[in-house]
N, C-alpha and C positions, 0 to 999 in steps of 0.2 A: 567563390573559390572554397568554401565549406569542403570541409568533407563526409564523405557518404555519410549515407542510416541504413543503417543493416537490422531488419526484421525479420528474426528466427522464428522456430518453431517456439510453441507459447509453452514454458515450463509445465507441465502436467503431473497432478498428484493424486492420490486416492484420499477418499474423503474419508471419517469414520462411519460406523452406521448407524450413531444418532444423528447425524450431520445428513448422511444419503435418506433415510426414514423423512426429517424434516424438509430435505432439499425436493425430494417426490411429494408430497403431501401440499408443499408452496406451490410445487408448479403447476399441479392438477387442479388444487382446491380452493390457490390464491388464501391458502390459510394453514397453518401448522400450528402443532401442539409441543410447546416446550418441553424439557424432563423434569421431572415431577422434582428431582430434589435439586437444592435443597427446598424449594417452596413445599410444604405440604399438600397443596392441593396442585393439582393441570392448569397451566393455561395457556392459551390458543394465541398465536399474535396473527392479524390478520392482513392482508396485502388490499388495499381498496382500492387499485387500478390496474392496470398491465405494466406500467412502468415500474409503479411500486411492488409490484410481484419480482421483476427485473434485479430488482435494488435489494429486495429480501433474501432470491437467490445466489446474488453475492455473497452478502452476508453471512449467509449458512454453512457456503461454503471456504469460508474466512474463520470458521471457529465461535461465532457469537451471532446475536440477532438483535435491533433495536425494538423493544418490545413496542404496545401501544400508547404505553406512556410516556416514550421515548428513553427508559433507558435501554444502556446495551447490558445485554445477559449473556452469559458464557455457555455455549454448548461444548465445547471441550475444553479441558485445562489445557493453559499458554503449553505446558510442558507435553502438550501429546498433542498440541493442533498441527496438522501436517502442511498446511500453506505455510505455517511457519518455518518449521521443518525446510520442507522446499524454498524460502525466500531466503534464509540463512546459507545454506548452503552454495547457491545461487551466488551471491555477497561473496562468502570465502574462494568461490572458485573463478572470480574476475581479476582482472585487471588492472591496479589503479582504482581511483574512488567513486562510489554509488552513490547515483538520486536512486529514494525511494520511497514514491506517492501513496499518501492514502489519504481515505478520504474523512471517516468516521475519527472523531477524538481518541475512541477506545483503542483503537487501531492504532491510533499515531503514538499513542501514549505505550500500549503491548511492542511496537516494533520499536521505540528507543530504548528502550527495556532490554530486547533482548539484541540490539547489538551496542549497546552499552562497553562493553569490555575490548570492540573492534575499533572504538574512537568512533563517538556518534554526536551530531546534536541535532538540533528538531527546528524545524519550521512552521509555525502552528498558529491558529487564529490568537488574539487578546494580546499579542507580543506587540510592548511599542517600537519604535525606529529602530533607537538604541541598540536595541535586544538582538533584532534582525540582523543590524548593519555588522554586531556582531558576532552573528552567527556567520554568515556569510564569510564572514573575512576569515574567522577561521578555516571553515571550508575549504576556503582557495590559498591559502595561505599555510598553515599547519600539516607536516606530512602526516603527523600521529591521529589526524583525522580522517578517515576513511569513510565516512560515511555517513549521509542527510537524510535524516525523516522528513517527509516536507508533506503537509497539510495540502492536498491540490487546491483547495479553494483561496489558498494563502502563495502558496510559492509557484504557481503556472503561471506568473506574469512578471516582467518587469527585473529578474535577478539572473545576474550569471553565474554559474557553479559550473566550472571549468575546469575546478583543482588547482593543483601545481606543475609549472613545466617539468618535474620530472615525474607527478602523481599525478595526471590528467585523471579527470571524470569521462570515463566511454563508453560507460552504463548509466542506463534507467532501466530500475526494473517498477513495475505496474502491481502492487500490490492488492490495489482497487482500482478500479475507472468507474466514472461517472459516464452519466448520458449526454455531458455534452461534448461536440466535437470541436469547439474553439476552444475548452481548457487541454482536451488530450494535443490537439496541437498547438498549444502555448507550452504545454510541460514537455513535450518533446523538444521545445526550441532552449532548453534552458544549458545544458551543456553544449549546443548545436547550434551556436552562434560566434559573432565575430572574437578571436581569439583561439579559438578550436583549430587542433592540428592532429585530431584522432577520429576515423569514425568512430559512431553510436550506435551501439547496441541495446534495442531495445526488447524488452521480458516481462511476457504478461505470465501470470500465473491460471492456469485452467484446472478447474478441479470436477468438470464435468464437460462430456461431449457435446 
């Protein structure tokens, strides 16, 4: 006796155009060329599969890119990346309080950041029980918190984030997804389980057709 999941149109945004330059050049070449500053010299990060080209494409269009060495690099500042833009926004014009998945650290770490001032805490790998047990409880518990960054590798199993019966959780928005199809439906089931008396609305972000 659940109620519905309502899957909208996927929020759509315009990318910048070092973001669209990189995003063409990944998809073609399975390889992009970074912006030059502030490193002095180019350098190229490369995709060395189709999945990992898949994953690169994200990313590019996320605002940053995990280089070859695995760090993440910034192709636009937090303050002008427009999936931000668009996931903010997104956040202030729901309902009641947001999950919102990602996947990469940098990511997890930029989206507590910026909804920090809307009542936020985070769900993230290296967190002991403790930490968890209370974050969560705030979550359901706390009206002044509106809203969970949640690590998908961390928070697609095993937690309810439900809110409060007057602050339900009726949103998930998707800020990343991975390529597996048991965590996107594990992270769907997280507000959309037993206790739930609201459908779910779910929000991916598309920054290319």
């Amino acid at each position: 006796d659940l109620p519905e999941q309502i899957y909208p149109t996927p929020l759509e945004f315009e990318m910048s155009g070092v973001q669209l330059r990189m995003y063409r050049e990944m998809q073609i070449e399975f390889a992009a060329s970074l912006p030059a500053t502030p490193e002095p010299d180019e350098e190229v990060v490369y995709a060395r599969h189709i999945a990992n080209s898949f994953e690169k494409l994200i990313q590019i269009s996320r605002g940053f890119v995990i280089d070859n060495e695995g760090r993440a690099r910034e192709i636009v500042a937090v303050k002008d990346n427009p999936a931000l833009r668009t996931a903010r926004a997104a956040v202030e014009g729901s309902v009641g309080k947001v999950i919102v998945f990602a996947c990469h650290s940098y990511t997890v770490d930029m989206l507590s950041e910026a909804f920090r001032d809307m009542g936020c805490v985070t769900l993230r790998g290296g967190m002991d029980e403790a930490d968890v047990e209370a974050c969560k409880l705030a979550f359901n518990q706390d009206p002044a918190v509106r809203v969970i960054v949640a690590q998908t590798s961390v928070g697609s199993k095993g937690h309810t984030l439900i809110g409060t019966v007057d602050h339900r959780c009726s949103t998930t928005l998707f800020f990343e997804n991975t390529f597996s199809l048991e965590q996107r439906i594990q992270a769907e089931s997280r507000n959309h389980r037993f206790g739930s008396d609201r459908g779910v609305v779910y929000l991916d972000l598309a920054g290319s057709s």
